[in-house]
Every structure is written in C-alpha cells, then in structure tokens.
C-alpha positions as CSV (number, residue, x, y, z in Angstrom):
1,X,20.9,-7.9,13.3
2,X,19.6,-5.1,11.0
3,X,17.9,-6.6,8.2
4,X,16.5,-4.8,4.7
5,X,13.8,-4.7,3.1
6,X,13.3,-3.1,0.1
7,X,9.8,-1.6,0.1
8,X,7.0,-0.1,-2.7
9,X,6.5,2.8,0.7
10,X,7.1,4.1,4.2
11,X,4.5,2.3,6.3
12,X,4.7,-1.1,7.7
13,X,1.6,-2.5,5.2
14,X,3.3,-1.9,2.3
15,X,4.3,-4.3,-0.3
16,X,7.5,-5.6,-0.7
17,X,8.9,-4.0,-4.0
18,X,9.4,-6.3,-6.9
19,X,12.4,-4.0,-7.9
20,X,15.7,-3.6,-5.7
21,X,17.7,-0.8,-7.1
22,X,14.4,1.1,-8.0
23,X,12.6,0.4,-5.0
24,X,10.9,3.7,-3.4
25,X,12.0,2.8,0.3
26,X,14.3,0.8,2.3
27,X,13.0,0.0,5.6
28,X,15.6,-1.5,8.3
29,X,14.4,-3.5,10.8
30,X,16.5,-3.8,13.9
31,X,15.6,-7.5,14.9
32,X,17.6,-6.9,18.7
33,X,15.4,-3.9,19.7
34,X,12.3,-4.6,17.0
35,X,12.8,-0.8,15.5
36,X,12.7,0.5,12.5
37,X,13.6,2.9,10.4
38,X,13.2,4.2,6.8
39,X,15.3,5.2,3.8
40,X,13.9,7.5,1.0
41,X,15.4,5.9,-2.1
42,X,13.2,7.8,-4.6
43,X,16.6,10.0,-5.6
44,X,18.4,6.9,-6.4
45,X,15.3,5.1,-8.0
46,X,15.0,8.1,-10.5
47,X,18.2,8.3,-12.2
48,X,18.7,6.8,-15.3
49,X,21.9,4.8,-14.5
50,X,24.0,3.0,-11.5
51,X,21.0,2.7,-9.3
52,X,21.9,-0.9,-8.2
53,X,25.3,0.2,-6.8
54,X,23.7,3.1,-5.1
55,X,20.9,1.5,-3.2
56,X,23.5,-1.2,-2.2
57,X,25.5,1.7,-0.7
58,X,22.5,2.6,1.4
59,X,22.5,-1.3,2.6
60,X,26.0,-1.3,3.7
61,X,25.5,2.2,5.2
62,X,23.1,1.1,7.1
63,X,24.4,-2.1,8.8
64,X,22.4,-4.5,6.7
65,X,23.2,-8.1,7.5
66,X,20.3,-8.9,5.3
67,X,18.0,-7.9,2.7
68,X,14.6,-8.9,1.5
69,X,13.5,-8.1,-1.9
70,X,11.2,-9.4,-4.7
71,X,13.9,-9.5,-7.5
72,X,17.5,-10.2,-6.6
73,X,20.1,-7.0,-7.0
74,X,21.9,-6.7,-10.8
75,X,25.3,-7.9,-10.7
76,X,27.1,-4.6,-9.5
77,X,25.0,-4.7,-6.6
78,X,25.6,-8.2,-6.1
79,X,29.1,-7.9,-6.4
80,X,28.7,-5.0,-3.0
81,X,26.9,-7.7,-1.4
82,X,29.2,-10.7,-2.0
83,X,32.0,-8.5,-1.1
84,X,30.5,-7.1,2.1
85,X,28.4,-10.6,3.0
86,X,25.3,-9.4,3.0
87,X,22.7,-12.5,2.9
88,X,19.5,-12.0,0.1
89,X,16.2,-13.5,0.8
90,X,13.6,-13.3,-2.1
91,X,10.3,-14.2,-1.2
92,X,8.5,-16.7,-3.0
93,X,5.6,-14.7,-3.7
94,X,4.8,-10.7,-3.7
95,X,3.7,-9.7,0.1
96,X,3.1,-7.0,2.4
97,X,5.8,-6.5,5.0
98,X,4.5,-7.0,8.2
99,X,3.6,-10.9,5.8
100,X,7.1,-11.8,5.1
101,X,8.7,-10.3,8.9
102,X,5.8,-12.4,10.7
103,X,7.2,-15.4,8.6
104,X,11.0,-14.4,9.2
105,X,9.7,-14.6,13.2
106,X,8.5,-18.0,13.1
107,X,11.6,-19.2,10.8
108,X,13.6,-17.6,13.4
109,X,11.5,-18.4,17.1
C-alpha cells in the first residue's frame, strides 16, 4: 500500500504539514517494500487558486491508498478522494514523520 503524507520538507524528520493543498512536499511511503519517495508540491502550493484539487491529483497519481495530514483536504479535494476511496488520517497532534509512521507500524504490527 502506498500511503501520503503531506510534509513541511523532503527529509524523513520533517514535520507533518498542518496544511494539505499548500503543503511543500508529499512524501509516499511504499509500506510493501518500506521506500519512499518525494513530490515537490511548492508549484501547486504557490498559486493563488485550486490548489486542493491539484495536490489531490498528485495523490491519485501516485497510487495513494492513504494520506496523512494535519488538516483535512477542502471539499474539492475531498470530493477526489471520496470518489477515488482514498482513506484520510489526521493526526491528533502536529509530529515529525518518522513520529506518526512509527505509530502507523505499531497500529498496523
């Protein structure tokens, strides 16, 4: 399963962003194989309008069965997720990362 996370940057100690459509990165962790890879989202982040739909493009691009972020998506991008079934897990406080995936590990051991 290939899950998102939307993140503040491009390293594995970075925090989760507290913004989805505006977030600077999406990471994608492959939870099969334990890779991951990273999306620049900073084109997206900086337009004025329609980011939501656009960084849920990139989520559905990329496979996403899942995506972890610190606000949920505005209702366009909801509406790409409902459609597509894409599950949406907001922590219940602001973390790093490698924080919330060790906890998705031990919910999921």
């Amino acid at each position: 399963m290939i899950v998102a996370f939307a993140t503040k940057s491009n390293n594995l100690e970075s925090e989760i962003d507290t913004t989805f459509g505006r977030a600077n990165y999406f990471l994608f962790y492959n939870t099969d194989d334990k890779s991951f890879t990273y999306h620049d989202n900073r084109p997206n982040a900086e337009q004025a309008h329609g980011v939501g739909p656009k960084s849920a493009k990139v989520i559905v691009d990329a496979g996403a069965e899942l995506l972890i972020a610190g606000t949920m998506p505005g209702s366009n991008a909801m509406n790409i997720f409902e459609q597509t079934g894409i599950k949406i897990f907001i922590p219940n406080k602001p973390d790093t990362l490698l924080a919330v995936l060790a906890n998705y590990h031990q919910l999921n051991a």
